[in-house]
N, CA, C and O atoms as CSV, one atom per row, in Angstrom:
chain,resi,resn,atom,element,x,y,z
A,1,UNK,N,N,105.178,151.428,43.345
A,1,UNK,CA,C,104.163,151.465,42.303
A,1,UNK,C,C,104.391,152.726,41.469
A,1,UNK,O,O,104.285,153.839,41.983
A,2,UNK,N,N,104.664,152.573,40.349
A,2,UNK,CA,C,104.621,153.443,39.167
A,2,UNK,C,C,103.319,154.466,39.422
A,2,UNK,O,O,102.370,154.079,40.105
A,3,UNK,N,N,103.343,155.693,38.870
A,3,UNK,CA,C,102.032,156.925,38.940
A,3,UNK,C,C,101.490,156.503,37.837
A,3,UNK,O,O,100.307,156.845,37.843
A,4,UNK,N,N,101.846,155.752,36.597
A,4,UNK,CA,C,101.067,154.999,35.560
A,4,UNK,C,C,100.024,154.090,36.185
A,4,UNK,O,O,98.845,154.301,36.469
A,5,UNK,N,N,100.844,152.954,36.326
A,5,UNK,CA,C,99.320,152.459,37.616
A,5,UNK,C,C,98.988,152.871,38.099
A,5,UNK,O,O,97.842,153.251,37.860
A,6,UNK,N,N,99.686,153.259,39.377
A,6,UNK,CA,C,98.244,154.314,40.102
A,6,UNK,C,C,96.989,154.857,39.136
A,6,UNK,O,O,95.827,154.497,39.328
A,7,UNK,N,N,97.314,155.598,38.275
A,7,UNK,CA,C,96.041,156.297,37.081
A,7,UNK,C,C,95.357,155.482,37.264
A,7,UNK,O,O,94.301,155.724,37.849
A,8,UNK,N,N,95.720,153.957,36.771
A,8,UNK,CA,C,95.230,152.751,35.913
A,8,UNK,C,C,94.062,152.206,37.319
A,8,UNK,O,O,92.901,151.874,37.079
A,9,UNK,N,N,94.492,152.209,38.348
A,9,UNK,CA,C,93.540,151.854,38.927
A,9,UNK,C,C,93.325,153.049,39.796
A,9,UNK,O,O,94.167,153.140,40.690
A,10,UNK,N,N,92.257,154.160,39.768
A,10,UNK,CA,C,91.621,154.551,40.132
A,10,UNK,C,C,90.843,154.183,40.954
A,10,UNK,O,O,90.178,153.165,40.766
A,11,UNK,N,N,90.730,154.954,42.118
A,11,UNK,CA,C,89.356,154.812,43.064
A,11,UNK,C,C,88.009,155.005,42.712
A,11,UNK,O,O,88.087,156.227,42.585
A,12,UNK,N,N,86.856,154.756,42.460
A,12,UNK,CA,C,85.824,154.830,41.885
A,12,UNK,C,C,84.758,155.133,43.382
A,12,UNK,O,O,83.545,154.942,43.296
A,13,UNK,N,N,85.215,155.476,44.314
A,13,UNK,CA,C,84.006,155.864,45.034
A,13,UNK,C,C,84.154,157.826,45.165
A,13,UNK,O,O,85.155,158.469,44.851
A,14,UNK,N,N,82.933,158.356,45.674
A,14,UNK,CA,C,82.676,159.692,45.395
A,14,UNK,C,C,84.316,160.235,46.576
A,14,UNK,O,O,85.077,159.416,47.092
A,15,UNK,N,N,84.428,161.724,46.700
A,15,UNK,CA,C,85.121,161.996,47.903
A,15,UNK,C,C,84.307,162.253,48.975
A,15,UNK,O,O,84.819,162.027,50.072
A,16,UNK,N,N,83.328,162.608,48.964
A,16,UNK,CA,C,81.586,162.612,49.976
A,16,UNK,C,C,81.789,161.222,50.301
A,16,UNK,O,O,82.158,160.990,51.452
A,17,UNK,N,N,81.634,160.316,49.567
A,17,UNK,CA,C,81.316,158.877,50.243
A,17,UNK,C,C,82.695,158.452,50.883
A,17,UNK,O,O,82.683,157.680,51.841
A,18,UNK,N,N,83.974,158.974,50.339
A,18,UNK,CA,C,85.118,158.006,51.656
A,18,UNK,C,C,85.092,158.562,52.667
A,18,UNK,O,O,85.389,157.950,53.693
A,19,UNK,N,N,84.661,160.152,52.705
A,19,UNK,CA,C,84.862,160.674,54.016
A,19,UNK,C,C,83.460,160.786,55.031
A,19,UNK,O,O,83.465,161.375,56.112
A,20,UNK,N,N,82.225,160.065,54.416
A,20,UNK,CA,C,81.471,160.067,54.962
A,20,UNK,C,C,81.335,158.200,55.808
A,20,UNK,O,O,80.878,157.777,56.871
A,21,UNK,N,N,81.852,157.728,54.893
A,21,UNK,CA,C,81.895,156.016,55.293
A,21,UNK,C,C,83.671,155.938,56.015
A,21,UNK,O,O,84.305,154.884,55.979
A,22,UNK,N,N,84.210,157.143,56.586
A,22,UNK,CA,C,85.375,156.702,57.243
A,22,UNK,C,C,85.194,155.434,58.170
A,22,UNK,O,O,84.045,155.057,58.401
A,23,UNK,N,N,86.228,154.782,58.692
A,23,UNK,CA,C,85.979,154.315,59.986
A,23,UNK,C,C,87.345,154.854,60.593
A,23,UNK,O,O,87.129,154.997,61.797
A,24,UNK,N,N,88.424,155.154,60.355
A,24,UNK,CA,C,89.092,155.901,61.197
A,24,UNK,C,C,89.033,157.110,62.136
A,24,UNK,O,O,88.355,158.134,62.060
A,25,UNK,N,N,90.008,156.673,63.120
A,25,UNK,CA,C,90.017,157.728,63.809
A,25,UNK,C,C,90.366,158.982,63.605
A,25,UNK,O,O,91.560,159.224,63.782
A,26,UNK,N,N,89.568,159.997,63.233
A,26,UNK,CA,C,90.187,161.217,63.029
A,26,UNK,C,C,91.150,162.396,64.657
A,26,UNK,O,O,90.983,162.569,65.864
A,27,UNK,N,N,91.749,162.695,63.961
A,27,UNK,CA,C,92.301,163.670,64.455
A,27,UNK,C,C,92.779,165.247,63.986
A,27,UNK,O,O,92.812,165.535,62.790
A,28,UNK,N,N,93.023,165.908,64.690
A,28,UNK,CA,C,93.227,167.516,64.468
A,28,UNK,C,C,94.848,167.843,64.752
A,28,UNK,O,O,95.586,167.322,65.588
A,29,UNK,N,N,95.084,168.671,63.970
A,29,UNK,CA,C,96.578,169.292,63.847
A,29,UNK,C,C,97.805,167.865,63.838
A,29,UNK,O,O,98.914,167.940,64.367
A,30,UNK,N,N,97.306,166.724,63.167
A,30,UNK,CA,C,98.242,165.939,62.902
A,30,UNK,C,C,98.266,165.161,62.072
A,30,UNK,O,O,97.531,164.202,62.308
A,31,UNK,N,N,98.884,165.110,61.005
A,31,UNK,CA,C,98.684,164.617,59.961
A,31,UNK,C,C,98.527,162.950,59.894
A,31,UNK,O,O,97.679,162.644,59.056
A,32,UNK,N,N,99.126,161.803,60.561
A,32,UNK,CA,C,98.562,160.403,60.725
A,32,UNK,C,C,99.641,159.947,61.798
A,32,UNK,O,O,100.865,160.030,61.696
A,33,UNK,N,N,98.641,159.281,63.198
A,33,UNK,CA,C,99.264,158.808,63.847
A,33,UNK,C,C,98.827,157.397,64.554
A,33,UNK,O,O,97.720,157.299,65.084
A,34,UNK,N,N,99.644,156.441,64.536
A,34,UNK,CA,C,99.068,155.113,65.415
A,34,UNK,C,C,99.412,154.927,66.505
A,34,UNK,O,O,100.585,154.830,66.868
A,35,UNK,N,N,97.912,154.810,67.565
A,35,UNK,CA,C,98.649,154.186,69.096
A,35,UNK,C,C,98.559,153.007,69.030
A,35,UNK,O,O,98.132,152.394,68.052
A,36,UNK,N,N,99.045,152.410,70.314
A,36,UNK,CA,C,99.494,151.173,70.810
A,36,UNK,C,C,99.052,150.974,71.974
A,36,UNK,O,O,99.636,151.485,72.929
A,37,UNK,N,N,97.941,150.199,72.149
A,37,UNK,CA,C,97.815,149.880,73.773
A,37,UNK,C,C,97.810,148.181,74.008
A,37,UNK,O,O,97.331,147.365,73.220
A,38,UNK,N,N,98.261,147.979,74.887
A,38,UNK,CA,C,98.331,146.835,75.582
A,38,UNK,C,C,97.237,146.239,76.077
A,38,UNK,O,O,96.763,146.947,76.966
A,39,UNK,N,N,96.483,145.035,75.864
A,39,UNK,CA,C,95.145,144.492,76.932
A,39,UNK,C,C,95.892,144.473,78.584
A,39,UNK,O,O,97.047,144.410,79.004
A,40,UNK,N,N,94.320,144.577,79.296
A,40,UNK,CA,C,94.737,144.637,80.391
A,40,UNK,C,C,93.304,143.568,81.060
A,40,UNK,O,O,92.292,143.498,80.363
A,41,UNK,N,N,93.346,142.958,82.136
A,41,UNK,CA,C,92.129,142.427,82.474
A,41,UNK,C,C,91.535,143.269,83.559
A,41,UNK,O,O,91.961,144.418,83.676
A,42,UNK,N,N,90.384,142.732,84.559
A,42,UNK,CA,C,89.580,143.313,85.502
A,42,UNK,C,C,90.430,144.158,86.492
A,42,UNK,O,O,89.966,145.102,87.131
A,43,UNK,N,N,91.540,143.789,86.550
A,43,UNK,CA,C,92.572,143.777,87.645
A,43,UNK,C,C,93.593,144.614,87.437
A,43,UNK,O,O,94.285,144.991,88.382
A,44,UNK,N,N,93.856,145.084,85.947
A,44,UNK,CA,C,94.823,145.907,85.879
A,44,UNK,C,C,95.913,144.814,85.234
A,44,UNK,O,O,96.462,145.425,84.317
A,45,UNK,N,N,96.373,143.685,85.303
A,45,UNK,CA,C,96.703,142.968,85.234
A,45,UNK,C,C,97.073,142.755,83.734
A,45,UNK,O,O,96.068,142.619,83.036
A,46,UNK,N,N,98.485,142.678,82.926
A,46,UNK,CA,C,98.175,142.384,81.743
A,46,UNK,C,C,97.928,140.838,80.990
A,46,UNK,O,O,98.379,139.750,81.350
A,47,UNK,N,N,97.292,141.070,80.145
A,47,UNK,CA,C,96.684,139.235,80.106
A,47,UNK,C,C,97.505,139.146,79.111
A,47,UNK,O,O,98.646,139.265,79.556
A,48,UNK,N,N,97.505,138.945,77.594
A,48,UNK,CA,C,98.266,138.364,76.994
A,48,UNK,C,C,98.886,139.984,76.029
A,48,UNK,O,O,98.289,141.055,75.924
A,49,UNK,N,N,100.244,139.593,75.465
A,49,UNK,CA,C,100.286,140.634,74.589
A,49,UNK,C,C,100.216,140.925,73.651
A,49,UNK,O,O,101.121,141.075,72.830
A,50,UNK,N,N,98.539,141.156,73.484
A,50,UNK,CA,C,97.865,141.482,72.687
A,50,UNK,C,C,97.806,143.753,72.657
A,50,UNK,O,O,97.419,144.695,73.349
A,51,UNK,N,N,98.397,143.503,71.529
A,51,UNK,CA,C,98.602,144.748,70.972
A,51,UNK,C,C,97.640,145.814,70.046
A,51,UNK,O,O,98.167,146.016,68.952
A,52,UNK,N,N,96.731,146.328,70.179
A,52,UNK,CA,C,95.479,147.174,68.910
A,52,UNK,C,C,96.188,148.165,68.562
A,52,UNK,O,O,96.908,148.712,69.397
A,53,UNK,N,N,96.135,148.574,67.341
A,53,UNK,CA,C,96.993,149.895,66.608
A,53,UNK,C,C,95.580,150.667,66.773
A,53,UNK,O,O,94.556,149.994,66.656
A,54,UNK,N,N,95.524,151.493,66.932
A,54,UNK,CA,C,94.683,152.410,66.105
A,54,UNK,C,C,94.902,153.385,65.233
A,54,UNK,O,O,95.923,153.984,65.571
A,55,UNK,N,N,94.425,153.835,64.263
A,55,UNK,CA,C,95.336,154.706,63.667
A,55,UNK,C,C,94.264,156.088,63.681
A,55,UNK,O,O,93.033,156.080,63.683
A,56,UNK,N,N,95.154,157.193,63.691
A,56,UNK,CA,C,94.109,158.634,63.998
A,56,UNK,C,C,94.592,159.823,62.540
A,56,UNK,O,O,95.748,160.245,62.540
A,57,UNK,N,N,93.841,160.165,61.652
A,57,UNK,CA,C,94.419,160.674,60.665
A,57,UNK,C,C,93.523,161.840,60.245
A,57,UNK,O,O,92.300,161.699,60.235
A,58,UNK,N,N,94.037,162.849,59.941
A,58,UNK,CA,C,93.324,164.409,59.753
A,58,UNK,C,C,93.067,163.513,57.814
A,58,UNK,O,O,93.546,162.527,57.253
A,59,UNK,N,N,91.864,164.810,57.372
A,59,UNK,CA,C,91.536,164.369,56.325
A,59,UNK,C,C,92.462,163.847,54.981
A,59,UNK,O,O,92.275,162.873,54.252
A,60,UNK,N,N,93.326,164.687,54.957
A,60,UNK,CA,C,94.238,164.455,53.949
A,60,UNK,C,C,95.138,162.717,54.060
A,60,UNK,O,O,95.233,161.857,53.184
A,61,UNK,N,N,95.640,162.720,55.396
A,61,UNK,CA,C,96.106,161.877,55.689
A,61,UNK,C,C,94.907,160.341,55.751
A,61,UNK,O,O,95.428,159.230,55.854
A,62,UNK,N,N,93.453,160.454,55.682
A,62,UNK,CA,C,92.592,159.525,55.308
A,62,UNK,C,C,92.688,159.269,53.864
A,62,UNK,O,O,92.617,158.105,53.469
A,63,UNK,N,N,92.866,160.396,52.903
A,63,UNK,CA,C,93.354,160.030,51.830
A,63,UNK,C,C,94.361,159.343,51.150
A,63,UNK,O,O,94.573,158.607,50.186
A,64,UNK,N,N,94.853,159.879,52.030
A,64,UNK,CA,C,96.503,158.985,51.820
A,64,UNK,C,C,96.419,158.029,51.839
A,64,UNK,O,O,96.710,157.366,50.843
A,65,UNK,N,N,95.885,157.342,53.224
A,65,UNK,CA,C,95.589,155.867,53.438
A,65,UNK,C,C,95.041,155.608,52.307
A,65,UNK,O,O,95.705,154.891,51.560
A,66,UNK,N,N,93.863,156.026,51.878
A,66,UNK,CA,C,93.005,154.943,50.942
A,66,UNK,C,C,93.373,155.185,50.190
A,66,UNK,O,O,92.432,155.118,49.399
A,67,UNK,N,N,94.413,155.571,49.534
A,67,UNK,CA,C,95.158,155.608,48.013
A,67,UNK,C,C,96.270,154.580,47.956
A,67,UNK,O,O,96.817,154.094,46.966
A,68,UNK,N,N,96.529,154.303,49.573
A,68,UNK,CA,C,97.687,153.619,49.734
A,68,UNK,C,C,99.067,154.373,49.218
A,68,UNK,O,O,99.690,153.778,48.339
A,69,UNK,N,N,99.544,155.506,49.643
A,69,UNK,CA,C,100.491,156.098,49.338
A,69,UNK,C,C,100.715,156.404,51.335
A,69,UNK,O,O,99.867,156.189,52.201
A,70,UNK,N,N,102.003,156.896,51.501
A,70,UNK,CA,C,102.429,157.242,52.561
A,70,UNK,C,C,103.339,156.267,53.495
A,70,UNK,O,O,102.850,155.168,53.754
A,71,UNK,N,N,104.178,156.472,53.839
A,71,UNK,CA,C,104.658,155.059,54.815
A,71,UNK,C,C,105.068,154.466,55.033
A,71,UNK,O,O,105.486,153.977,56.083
A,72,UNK,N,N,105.117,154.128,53.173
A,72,UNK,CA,C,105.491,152.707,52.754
A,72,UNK,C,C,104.042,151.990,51.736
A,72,UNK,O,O,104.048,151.843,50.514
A,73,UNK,N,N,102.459,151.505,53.066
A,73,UNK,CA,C,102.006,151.241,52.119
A,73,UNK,C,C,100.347,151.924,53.045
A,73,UNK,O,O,100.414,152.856,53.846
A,74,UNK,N,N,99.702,151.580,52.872
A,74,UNK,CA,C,97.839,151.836,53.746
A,74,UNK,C,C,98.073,151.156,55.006
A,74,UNK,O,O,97.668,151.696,56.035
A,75,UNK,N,N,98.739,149.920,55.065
A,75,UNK,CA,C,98.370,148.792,55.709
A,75,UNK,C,C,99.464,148.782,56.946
A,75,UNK,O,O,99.240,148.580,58.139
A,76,UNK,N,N,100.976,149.118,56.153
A,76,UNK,CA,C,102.359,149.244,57.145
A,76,UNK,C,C,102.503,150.194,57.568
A,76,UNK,O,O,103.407,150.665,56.878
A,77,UNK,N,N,102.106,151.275,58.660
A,77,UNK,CA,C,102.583,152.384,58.841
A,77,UNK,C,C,103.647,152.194,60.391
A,77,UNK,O,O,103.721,151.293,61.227
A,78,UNK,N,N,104.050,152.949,60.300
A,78,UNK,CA,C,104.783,153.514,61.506
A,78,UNK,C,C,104.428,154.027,62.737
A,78,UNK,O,O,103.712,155.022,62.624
A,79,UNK,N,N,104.726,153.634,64.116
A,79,UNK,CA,C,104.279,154.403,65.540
A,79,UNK,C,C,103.860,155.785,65.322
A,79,UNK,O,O,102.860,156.412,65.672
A,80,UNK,N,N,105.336,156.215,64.363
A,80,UNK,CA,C,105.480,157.253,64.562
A,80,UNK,C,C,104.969,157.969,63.716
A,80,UNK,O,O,104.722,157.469,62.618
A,81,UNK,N,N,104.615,159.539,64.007
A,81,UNK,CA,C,103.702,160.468,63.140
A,81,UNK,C,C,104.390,160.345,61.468
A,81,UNK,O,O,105.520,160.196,61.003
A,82,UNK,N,N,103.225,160.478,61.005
A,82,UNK,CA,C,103.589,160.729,59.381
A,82,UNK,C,C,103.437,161.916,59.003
A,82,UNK,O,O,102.335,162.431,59.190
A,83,UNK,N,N,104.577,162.740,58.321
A,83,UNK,CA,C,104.039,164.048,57.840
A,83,UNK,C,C,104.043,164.341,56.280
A,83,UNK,O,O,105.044,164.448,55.572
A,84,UNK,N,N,103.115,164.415,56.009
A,84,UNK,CA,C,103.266,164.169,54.457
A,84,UNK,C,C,103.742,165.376,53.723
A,84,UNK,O,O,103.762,166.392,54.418
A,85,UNK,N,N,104.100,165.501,52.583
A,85,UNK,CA,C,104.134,166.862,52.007
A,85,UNK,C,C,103.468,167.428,50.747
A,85,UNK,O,O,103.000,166.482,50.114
A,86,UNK,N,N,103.366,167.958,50.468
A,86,UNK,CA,C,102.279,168.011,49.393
A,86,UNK,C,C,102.293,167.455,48.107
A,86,UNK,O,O,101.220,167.281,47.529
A,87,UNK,N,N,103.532,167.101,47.486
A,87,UNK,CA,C,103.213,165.568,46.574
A,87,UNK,C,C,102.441,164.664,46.828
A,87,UNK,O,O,101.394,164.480,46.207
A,88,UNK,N,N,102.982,163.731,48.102
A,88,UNK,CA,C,102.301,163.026,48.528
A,88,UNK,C,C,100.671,163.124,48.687
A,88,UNK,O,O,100.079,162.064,48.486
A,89,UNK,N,N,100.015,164.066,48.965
A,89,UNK,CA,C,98.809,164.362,48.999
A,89,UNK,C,C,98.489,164.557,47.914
A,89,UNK,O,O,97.619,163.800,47.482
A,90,UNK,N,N,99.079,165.745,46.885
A,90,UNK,CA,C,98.264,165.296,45.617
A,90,UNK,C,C,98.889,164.322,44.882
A,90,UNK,O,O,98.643,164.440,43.682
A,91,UNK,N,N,99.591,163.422,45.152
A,91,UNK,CA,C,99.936,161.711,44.636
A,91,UNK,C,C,98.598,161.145,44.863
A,91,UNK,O,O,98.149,160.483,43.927
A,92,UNK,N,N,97.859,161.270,45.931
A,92,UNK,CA,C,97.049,160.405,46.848
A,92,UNK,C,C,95.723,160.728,45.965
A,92,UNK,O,O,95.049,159.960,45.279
A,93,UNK,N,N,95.526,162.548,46.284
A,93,UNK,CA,C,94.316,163.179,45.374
A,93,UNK,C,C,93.961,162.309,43.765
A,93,UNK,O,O,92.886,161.958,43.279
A,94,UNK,N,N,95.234,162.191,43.312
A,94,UNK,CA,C,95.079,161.924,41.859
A,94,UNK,C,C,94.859,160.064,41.763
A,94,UNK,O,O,94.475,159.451,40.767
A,95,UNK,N,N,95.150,159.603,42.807
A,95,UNK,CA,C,95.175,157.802,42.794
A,95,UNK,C,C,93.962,157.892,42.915
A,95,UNK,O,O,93.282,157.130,42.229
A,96,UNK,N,N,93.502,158.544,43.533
A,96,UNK,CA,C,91.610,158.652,44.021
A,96,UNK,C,C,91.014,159.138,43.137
A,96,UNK,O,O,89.826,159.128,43.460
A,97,UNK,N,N,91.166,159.647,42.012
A,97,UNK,CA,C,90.782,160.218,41.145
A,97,UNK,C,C,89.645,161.306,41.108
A,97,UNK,O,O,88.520,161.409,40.617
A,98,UNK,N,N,90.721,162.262,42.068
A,98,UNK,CA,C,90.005,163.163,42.273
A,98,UNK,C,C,90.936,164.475,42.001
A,98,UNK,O,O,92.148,164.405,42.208
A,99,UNK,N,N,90.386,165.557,41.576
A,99,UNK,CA,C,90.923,166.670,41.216
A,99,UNK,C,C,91.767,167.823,42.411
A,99,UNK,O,O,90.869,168.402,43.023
A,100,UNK,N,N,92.804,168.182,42.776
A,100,UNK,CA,C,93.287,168.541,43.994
A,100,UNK,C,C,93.292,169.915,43.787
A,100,UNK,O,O,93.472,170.616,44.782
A,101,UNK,N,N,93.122,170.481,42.644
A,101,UNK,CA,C,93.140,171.888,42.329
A,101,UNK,C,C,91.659,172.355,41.952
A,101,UNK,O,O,91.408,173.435,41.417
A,102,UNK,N,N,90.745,171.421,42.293
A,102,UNK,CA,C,89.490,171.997,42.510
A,102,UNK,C,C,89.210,173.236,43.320
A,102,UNK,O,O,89.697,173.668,44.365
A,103,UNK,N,N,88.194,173.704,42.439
A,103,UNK,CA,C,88.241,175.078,43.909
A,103,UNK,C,C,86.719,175.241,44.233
A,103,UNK,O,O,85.664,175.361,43.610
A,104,UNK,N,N,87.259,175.171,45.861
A,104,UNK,CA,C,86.101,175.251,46.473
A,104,UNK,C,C,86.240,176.385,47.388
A,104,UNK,O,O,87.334,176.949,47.355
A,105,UNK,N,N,84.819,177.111,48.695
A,105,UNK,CA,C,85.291,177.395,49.453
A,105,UNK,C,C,84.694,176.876,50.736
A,105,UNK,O,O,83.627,176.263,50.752
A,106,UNK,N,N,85.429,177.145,51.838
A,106,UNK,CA,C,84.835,176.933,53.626
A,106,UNK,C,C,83.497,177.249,53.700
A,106,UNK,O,O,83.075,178.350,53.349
A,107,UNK,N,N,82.621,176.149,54.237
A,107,UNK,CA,C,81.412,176.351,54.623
A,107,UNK,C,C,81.195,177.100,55.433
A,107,UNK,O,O,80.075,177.611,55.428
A,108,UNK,N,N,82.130,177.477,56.438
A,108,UNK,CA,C,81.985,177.711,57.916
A,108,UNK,C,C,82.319,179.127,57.904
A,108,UNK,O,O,81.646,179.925,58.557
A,109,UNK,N,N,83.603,179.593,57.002
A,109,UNK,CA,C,83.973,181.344,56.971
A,109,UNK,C,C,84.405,181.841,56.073
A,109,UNK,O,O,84.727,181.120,55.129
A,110,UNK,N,N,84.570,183.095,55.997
A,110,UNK,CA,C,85.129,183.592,54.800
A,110,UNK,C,C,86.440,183.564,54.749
A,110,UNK,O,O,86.822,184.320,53.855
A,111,UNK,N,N,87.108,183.163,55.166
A,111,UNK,CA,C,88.525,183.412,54.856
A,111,UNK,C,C,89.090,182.821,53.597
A,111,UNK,O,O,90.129,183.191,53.051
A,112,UNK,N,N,88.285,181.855,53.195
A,112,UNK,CA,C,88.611,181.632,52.133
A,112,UNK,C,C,87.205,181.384,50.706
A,112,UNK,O,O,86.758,180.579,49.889
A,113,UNK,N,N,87.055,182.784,51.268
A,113,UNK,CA,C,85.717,183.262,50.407
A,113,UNK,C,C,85.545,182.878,48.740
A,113,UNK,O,O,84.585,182.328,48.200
A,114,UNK,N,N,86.889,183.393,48.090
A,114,UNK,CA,C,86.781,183.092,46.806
A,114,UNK,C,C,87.223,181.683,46.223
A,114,UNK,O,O,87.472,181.644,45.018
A,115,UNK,N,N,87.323,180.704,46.857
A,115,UNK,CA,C,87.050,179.437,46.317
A,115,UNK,C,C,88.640,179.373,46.304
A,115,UNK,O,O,89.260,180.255,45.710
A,116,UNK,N,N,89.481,178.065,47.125
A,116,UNK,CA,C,90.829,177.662,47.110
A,116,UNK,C,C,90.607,176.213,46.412
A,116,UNK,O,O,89.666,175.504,46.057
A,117,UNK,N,N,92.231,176.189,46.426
A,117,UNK,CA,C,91.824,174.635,45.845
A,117,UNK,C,C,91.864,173.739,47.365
A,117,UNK,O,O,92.273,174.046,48.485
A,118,UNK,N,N,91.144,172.326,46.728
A,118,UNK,CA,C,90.463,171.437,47.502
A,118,UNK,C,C,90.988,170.594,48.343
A,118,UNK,O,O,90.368,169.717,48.946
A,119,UNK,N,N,92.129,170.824,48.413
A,119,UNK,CA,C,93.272,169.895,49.115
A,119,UNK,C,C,93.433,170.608,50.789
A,119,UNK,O,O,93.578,170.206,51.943
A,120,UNK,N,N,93.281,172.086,49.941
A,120,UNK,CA,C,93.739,173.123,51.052
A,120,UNK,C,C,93.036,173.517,51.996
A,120,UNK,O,O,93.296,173.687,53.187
A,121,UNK,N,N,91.452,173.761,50.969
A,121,UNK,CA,C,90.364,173.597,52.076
A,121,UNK,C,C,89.757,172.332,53.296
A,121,UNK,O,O,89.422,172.401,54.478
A,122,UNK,N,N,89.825,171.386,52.437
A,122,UNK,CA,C,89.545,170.213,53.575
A,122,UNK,C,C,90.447,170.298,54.543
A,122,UNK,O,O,89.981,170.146,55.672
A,123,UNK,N,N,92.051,170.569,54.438
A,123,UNK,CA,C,92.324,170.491,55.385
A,123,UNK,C,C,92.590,171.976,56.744
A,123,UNK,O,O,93.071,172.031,57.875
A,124,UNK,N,N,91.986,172.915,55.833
A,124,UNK,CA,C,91.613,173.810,56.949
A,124,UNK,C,C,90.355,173.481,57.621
A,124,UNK,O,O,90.307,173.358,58.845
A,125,UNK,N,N,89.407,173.344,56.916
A,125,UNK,CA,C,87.919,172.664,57.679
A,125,UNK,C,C,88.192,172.033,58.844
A,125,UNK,O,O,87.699,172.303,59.939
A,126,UNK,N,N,89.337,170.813,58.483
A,126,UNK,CA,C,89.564,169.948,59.410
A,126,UNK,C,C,90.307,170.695,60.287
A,126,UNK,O,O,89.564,171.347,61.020
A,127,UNK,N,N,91.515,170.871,60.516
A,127,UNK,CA,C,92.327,171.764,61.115
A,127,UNK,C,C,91.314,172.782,62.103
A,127,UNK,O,O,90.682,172.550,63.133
A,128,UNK,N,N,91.515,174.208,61.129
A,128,UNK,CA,C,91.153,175.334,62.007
A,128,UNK,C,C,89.423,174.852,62.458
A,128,UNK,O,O,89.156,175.197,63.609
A,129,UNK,N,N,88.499,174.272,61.869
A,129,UNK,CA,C,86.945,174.283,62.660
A,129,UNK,C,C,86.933,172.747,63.306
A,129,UNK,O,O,85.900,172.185,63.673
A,130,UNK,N,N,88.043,172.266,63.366
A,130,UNK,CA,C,87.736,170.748,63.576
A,130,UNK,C,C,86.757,170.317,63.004
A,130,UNK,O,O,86.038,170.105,63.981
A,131,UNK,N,N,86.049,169.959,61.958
A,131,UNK,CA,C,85.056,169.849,61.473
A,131,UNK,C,C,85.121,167.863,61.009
A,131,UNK,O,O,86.094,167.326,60.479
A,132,UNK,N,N,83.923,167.209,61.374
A,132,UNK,CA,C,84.396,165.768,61.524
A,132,UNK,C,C,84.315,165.406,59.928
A,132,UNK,O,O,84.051,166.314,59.140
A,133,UNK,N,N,84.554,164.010,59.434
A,133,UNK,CA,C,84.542,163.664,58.280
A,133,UNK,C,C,83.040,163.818,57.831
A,133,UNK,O,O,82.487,164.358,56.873
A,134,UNK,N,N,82.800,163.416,58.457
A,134,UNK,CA,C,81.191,163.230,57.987
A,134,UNK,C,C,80.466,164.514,57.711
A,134,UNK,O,O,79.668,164.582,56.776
A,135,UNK,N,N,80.738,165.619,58.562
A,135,UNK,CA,C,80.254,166.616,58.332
A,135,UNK,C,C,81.218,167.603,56.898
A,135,UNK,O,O,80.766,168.481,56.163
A,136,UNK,N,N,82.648,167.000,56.941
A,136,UNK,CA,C,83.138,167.244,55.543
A,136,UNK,C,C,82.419,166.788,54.173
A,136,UNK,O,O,81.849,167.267,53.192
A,137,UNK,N,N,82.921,165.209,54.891
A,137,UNK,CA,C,81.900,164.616,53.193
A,137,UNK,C,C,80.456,164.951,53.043
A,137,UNK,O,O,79.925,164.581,51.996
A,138,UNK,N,N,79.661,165.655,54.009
A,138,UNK,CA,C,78.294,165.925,53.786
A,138,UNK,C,C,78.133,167.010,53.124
A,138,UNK,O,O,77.205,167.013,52.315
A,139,UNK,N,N,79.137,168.487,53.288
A,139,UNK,CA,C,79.216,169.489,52.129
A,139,UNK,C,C,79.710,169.144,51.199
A,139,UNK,O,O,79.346,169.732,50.181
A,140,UNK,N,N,80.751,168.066,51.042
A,140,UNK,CA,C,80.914,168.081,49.337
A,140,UNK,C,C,79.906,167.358,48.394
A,140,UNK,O,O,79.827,167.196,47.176
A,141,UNK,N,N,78.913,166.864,49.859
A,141,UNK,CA,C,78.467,165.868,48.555
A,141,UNK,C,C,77.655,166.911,48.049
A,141,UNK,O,O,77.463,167.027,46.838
A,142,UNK,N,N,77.004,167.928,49.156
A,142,UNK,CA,C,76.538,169.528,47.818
A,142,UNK,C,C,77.173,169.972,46.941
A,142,UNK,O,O,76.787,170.900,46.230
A,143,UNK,N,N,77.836,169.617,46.874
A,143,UNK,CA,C,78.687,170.380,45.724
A,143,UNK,C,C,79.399,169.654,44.520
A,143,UNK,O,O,80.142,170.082,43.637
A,144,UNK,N,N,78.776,168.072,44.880
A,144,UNK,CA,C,78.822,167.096,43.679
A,144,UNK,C,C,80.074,166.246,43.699
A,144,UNK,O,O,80.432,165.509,42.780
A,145,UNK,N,N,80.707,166.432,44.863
A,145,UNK,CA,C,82.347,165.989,44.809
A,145,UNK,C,C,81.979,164.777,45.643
A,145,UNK,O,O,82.846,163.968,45.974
């Protein structure tokens, strides 16, 4: 997909509302990963092979998904960890139509007292305070994002 389209179709929900209506699994210090487990019955026993992905993704990498950038596509990913690099994320920022050089700062400390941009902070929030989506998207939505 061309970055022309992408523009063209924009995401139209807030960044408060994707990260507050996640349903993924989040995770810490890894940028997107899917397991694989096998059914098993009462017994230990495996019944059919039936396979569940789950997928576990730190904030940035939720973005990714819902921009559908990373992978390949949202939908095809890989076992294996995804590590994105920072195109890719602000590829993702801008499909979402959201600003990646916003500046904000950490609710939680000063270290990044004078306001970073927004890419960098969510994913320290997430990272260094583990801080869940919900409690992410609940400060930005103070702050109108």
């Amino acid at each position: 997909m061309l970055f022309s389209q992408i523009q063209d179709q924009k995401y139209t929900a807030k960044l408060s509302e994707i990260l507050k209506n996640a349903t993924e699994e989040q995770c810490f210090g890894q940028f997107m990963r899917i397991s694989e487990s096998t059914d098993q019955d009462e017994d230990h026993h495996q019944t059919t092979s039936i396979t569940k992905s789950t997928v576990k993704v730190c904030v940035n990498g939720l973005l990714l998904s819902k921009a559908g950038i990373g992978d390949g596509s949202s939908t095809v990913l890989s076992i294996y960890e995804y590590i994105a690099d920072d195109d890719d994320i602000l590829r993702a920022y801008r499909a979402l139509g959201i600003n990646p050089y916003y500046r904000i700062k950490c609710n939680k400390c000063n270290l990044l007292d004078d306001g970073y941009h927004l890419y960098r902070v969510l994913e320290h929030m997430n990272d260094h305070h583990q801080a869940s989506f919900k409690e992410i998207g609940s400060y930005l939505e103070t702050l109108g994002l």
